[in-house]
DOVOFI-733666 format. One line per field, with one value per residue (C-alpha): residue number from 0; y negated, x negated, z negated. Coordinates in pm, 1 decimal. Layout:
// DOVOFI-733666
num <- (NUM,...)
y <- (Y,...)
x <- (X,...)
z <- (Z,...)
***
This chain:
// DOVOFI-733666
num <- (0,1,2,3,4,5,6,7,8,9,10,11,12,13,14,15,16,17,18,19,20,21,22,23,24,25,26,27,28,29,30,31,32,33,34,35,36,37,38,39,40,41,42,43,44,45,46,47,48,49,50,51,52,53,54,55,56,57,58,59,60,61,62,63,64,65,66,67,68,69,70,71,72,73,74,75,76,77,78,79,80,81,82,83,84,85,86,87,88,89,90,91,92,93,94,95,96,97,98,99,100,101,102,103,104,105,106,107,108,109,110,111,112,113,114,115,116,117,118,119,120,121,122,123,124,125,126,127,128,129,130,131,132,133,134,135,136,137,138,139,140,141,142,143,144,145,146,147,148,149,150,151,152,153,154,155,156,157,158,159,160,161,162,163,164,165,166,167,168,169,170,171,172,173,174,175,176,177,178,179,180,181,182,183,184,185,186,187,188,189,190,191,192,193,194,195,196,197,198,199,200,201,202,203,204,205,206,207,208,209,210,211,212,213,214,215,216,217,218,219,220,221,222,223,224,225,226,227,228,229,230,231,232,233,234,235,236,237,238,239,240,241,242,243,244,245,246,247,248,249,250,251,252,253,254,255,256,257,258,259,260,261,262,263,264,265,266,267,268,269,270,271,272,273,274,275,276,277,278,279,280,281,282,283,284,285,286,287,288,289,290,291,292,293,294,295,296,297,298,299,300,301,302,303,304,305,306,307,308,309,310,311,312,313,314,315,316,317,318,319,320,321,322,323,324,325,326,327,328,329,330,331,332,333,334,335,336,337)
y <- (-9545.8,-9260.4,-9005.4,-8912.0,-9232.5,-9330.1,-8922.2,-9043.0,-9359.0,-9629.6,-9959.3,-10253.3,-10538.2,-10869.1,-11240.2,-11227.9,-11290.1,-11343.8,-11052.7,-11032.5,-11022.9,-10769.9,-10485.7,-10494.7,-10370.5,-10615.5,-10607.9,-10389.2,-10121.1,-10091.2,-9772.3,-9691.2,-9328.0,-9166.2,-8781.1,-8611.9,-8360.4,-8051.2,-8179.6,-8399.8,-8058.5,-7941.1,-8269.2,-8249.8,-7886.9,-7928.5,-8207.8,-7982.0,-7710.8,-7505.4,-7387.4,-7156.7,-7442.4,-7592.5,-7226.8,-7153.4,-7461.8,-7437.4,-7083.6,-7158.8,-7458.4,-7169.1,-6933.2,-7171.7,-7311.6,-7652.7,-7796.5,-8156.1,-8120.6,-7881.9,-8172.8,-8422.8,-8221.8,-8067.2,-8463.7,-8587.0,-8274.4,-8285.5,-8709.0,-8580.5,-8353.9,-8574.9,-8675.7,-8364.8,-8027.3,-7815.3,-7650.6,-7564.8,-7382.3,-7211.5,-7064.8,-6997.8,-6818.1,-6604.1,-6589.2,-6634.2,-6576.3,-6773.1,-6914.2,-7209.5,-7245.2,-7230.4,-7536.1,-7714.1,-7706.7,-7790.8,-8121.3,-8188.6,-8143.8,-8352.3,-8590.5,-8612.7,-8644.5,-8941.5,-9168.2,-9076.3,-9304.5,-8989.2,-8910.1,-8745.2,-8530.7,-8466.4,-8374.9,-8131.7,-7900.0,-7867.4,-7742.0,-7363.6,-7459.8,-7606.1,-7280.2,-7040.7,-7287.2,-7254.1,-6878.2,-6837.2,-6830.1,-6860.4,-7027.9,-7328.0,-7671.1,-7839.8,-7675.8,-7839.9,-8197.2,-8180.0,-8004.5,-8357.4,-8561.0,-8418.3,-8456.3,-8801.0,-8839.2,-8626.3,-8852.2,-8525.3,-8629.1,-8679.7,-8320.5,-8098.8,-8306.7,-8246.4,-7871.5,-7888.4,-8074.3,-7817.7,-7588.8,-7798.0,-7843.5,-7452.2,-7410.3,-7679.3,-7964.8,-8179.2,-8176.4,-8554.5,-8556.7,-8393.2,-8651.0,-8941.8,-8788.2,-8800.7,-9168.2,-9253.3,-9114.1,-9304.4,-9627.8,-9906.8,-9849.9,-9553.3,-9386.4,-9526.7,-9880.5,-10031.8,-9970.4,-9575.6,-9575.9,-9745.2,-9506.6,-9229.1,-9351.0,-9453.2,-9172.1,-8902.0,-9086.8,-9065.0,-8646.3,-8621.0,-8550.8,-8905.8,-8804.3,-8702.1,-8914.8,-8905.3,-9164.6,-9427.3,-9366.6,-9682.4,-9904.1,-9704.1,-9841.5,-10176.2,-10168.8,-10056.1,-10357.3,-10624.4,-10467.2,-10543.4,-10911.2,-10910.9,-11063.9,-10821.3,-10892.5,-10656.8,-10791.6,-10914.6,-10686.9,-10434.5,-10463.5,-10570.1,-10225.1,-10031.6,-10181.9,-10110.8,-9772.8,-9714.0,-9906.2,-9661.0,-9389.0,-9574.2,-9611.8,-9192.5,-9200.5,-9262.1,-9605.6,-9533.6,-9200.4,-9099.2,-8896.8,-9199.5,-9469.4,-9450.5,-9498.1,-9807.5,-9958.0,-9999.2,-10070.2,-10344.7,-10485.9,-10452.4,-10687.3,-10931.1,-11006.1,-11060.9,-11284.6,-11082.4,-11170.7,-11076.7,-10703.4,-10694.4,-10795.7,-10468.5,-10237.7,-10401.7,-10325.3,-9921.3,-9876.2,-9949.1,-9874.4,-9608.8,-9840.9,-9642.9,-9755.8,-9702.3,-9976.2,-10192.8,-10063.8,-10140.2,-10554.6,-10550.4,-10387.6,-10489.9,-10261.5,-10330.6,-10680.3,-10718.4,-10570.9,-10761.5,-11093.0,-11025.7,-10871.0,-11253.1,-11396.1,-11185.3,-11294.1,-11636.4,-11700.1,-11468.8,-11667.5,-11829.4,-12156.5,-12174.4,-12447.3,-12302.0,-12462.3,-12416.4,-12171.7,-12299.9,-12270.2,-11885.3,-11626.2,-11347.0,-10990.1,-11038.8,-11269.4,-11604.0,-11850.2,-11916.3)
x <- (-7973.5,-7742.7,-7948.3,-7553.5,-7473.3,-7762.7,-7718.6,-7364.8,-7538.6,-7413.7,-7624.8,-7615.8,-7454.8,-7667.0,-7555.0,-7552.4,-7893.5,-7970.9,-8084.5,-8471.6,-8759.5,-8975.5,-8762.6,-8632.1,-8328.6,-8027.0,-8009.7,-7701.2,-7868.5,-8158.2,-8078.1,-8243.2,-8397.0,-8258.1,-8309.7,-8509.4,-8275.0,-8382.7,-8319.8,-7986.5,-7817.8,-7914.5,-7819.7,-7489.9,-7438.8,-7579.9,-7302.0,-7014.4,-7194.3,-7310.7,-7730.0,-7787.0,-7935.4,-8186.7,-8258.4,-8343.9,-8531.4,-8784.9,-8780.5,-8889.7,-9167.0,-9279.7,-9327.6,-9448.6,-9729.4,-9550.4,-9684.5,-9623.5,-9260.4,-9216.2,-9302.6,-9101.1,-8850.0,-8838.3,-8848.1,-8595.4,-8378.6,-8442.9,-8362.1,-8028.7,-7980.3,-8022.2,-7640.2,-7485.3,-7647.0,-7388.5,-7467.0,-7864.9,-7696.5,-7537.5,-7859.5,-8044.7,-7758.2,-7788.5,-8162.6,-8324.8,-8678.9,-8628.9,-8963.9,-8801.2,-8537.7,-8774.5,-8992.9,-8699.2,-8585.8,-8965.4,-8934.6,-8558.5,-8682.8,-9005.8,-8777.3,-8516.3,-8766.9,-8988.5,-8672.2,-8660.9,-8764.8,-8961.3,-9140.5,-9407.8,-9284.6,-8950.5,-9175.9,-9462.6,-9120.8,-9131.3,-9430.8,-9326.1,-9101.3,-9403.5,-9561.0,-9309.4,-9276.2,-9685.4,-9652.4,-9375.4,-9618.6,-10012.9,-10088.1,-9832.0,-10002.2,-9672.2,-9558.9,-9987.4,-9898.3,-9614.7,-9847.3,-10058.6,-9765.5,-9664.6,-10004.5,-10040.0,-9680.7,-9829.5,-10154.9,-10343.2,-10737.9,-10931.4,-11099.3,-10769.0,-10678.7,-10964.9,-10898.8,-10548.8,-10678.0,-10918.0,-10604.2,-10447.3,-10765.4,-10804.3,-10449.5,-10496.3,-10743.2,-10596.0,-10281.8,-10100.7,-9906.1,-10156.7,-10414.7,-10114.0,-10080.8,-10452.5,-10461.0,-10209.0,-10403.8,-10685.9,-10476.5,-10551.3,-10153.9,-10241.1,-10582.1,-10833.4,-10923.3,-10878.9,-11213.7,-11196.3,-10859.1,-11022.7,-11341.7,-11133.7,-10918.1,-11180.3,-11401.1,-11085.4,-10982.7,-11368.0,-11356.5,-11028.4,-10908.2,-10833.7,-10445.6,-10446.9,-10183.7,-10460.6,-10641.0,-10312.3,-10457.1,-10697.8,-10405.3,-10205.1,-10535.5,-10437.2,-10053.7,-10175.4,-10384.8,-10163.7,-9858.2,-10065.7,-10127.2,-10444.8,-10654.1,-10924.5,-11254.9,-11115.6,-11313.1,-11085.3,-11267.0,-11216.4,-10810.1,-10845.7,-11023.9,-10752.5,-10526.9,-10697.2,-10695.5,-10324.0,-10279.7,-10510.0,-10324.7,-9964.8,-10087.4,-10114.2,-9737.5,-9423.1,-9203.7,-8903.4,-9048.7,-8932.8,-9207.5,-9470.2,-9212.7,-9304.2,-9637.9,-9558.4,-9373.2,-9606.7,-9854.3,-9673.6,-9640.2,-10004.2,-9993.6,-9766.7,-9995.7,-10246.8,-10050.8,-10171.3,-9788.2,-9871.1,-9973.2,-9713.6,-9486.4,-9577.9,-9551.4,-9229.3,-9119.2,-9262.9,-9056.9,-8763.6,-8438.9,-8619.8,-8688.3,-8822.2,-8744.2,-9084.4,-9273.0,-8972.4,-8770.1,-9110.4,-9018.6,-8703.6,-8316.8,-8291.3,-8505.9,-8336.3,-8237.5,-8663.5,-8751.2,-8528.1,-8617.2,-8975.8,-8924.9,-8740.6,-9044.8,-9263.7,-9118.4,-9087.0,-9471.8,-9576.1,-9426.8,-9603.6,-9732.4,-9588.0,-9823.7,-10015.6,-9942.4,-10143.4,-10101.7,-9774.9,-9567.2,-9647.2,-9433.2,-9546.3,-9443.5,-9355.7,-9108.2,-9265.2,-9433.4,-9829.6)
z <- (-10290.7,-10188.8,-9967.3,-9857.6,-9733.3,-9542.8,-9391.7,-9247.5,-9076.9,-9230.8,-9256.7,-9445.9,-9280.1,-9396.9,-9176.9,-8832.7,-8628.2,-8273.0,-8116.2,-8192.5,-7931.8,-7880.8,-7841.2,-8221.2,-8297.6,-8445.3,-8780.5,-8803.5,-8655.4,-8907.2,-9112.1,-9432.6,-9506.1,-9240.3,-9236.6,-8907.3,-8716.0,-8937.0,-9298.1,-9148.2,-9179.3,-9449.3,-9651.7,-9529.8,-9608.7,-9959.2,-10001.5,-9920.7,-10211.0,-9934.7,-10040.2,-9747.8,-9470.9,-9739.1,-9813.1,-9454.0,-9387.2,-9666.8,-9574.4,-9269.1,-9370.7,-9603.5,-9324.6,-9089.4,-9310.8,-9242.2,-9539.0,-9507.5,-9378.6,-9690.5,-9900.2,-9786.8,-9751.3,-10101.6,-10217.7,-10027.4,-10104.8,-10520.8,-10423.3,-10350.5,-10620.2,-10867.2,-10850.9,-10692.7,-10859.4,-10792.6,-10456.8,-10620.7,-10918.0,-10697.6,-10528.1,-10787.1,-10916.1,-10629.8,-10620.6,-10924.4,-10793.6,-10463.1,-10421.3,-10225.8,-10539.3,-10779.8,-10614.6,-10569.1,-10947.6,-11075.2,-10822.0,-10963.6,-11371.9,-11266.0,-11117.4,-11427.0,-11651.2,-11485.3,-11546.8,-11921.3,-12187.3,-12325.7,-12027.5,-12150.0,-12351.5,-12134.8,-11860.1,-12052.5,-12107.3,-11744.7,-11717.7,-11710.6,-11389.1,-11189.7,-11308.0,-11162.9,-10818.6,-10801.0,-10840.9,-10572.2,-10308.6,-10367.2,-10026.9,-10087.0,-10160.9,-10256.6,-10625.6,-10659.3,-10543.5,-10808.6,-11063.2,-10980.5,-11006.4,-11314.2,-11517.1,-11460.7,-11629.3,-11888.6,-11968.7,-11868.8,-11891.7,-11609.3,-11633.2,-11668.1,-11361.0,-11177.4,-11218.8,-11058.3,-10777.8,-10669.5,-10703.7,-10450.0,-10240.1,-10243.2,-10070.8,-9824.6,-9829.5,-9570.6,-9729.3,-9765.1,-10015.6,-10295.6,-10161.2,-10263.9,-10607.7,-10655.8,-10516.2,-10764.8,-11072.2,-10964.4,-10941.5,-11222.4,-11257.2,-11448.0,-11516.1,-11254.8,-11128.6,-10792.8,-10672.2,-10787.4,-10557.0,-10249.7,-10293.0,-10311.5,-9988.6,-9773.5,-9860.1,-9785.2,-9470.6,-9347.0,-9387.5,-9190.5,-8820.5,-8648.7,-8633.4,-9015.9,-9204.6,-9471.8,-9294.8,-9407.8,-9802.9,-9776.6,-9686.8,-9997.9,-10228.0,-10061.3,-10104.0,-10525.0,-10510.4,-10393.6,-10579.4,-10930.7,-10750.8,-10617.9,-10912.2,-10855.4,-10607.9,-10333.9,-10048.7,-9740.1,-9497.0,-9730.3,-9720.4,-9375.9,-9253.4,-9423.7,-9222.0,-8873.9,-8980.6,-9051.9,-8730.5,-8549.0,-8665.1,-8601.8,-8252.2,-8210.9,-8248.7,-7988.8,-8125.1,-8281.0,-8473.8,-8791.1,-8892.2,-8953.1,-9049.3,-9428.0,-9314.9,-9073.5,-9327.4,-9579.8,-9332.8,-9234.7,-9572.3,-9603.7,-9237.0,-9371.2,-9670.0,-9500.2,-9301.8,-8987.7,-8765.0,-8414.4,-8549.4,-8814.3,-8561.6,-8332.6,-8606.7,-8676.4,-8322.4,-8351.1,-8691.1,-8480.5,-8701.5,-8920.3,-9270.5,-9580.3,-9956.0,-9978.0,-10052.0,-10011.8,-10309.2,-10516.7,-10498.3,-10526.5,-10570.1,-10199.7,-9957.8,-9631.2,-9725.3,-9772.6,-9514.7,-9284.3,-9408.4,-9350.8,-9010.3,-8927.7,-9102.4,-8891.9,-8570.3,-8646.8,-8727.0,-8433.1,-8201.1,-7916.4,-7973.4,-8316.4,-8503.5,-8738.0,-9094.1,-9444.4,-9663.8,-9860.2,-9520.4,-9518.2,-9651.4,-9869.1,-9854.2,-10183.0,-10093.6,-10265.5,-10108.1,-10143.7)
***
C-alpha cells in the first residue's frame, strides 16, 4: 500500500451501502493509514525530495523525549522510503552523522532486508547501522526496539536477546513499541509459545499506568493466538480479559483519534472473534474513518475491503432484536464461516 496515496486522501471505493447506524462513516469515507497532522507534512515533503521536515520532526521527537511518536514515525517514514529513497540520500549526504538519519537508514536496511529470501543473513549485515542509530543518542529507546526487531530476524538466542532488552528497558521501560518487539519474540510464530506471550502481556500490562498503550499487549497475545488458529487451550476468559483491557484503554480516548486506531483495530478483530457485536460495533464507531493495515493486511491483500465487510457484519448481528442463530450463521474475522 502506497503511504503517498493514502497521504493525498484517497479511499477505496467498494459497492455502495446505506449509510450505517451508529454514527459510522459511509464506506467511501474510510481512509487507510492516514498520517496525524505532524508526519502529513513531512510525507509530502519527502515525496517532492525535500529531507528537511522529516529532519525537523524527529529532531524534535528527539528533543522532546517523544518516544513513541519517534517510533511510529521513523516506521511509517522508512514505509515510505522503501520505494522513493532519493530525498534520504540526500540527507545523509548532507549529514552523515545525523542521529535522526542514521535511525532512519538502520529502520530502512532492517526493512529491505525482512522481505529478502536471505533474511538472516541480509539482515546480520545491518547490524553496524542499528549500531551507529543506537549510538546517535544514548537516551533513545527506538534504534533498541529495532535492535529487538532485528535479532529475532537473526535467530538471536534467547539470552543475547535478553541483553538487548534490558538495553531498551534502561532507556525507557514503558516504552510500546520495544514491549511489541519483545511480545513478538515470545510468540509461538517465532521463538516462544502462546502462553510465554500472554504471560509476558498480562504481566507488562499489570506494571503499567492505566492510560499506557502497553496495557493493549494482552489483546496482541490474543490477535498471535487466533492468527495461528486457535488450536491451543487459551482459556476464553483469558482472551476475553484482554479484550476488556484494550477496551478500557480505548475508552481513555476521544472517537475519531488517530493516535489509538491501530490499537482499536485490532482490538476489534479480537471482538469480532469472539463474536462480541454490540462492543465490536462501538469500537467500530470510535475508529471512525482512521483503518490501520494492521492486523487487517495480516488476512488478506484487501485491508480496507476486510475491514469493511466486517464492520457490515458487525452491524448487522448487533442489531436490535436480531435472532440469535448457531454458530454456522456467524462470521469470523477471518472471513470464513464457523
Amino acid at each position: 500500500m502506497s503511504y503517498l496515496r493514502s497521504l493525498i486522501g484517497t479511499a477505496r471505493r467498494l459497492r455502495p451501502r446505506p449509510q450505517p447506524a451508529a454514527g459510522l462513516p459511509f464506506d467511501n469515507e474510510v481512509l487507510l493509514d492516514v498520517p496525524d497532522e505532524r508526519l502529513a507534512p513531512a510525507l509530502v515533503a519527502a515525496a517532492n525530495g525535500e529531507y528537511e521536515p522529516a529532519a525537523k520532526l524527529l529532531a524534535t521527537t528527539r528533543d522532546a523525549a517523544e518516544w513513541e511518536d519517534r517510533d511510529r514515525y521513523t516506521a511509517r517514514l522508512a514505509a515510505f522510503t522503501l520505494s522513493r529513497e532519493d530525498w534520504l540520500s540526500d540527507w545523509l549526504a548532507a549529514a552523515p552523522y545525523d542521529p535522526d538519519a542514521r535511525l532512519l537508514k538502520a529502520q530502512l536496511a532492517v526493512l529491505k532486508a525482512w522481505d529478502s529470501p536471505a533474511r538472516a543473513e541480509r539482515l546480520r549485515e545491518v547490524g553496524p547501522l542499528i549500531d551507529a542509530a543506537a549510538a546517535g543518542d544514548p537516551h533513545d529507546p527506538v534504534p533498541w526496539r529495532i535492535a529487538l526487531d532485528h535479532a529475532r530476524g537473526v535467530h538471536a538466542p534467547h539470552t543475547a536477546f535478553e541483553t538487548l532488552w534490558e538495553q531498551a528497558l534502561h532507556r525507557s521501560s514503558r516504552h510500546y513499541g520495544c514491549h511489541v518487539a519483545a511480545l513478538q519474540y515470545l510468540s509461538a510464530q517465532w521463538y516462544g509459545s502462546h502462553r510465554e506471550c500472554f504471560d509476558f502481556a498480562e504481566q507488562a500490562a499489570d506494571d503499567a499506568q492505566p492510560d499506557s498503550l502497553i496495557q493493549a499487549l494482552p489483546v496482541r497475545a490474543a490477535f498471535a493466538y487466533l492468527l495461528s488458529g486457535g488450536h491451543l487451550a487459551i482459556a476464553r476468559e483469558r482472551m476475553d480479559a484482554a479484550a476488556d483491557r484494550a477496551i478500557a484503554l480505548s475508552s481513555g480516548y476521544p472517537a475519531g483519534d488517530i493516535w489509538p486506531a491501530e490499537m482499536r483495530n485490532l482490538l476489534v478483530y479480537v471482538l469480532v472473534s469472539r463474536e462480541r457485536w454490540t462492543e465490536a460495533l462501538e469500537q467500530f464507531r470510535l475508529i471512525g474513518p482512521y483503518v490501520t493495515s494492521f492486523p487487517w493486511a495480516q488476512l488478506n491483500d484487501d485491508p480496507l475491503g476486510r475491514f469493511l465487510e466486517l464492520r457490515a457484519g458487525a452491524r448487522l448481528r448487533a442489531a436490535p432484536g436480531r435472532p440469535v442463530y448457531g454458530r454456522a450463521e456467524h462470521t469470523r474475522a477471518d472471513g470464513h464461516y464457523a
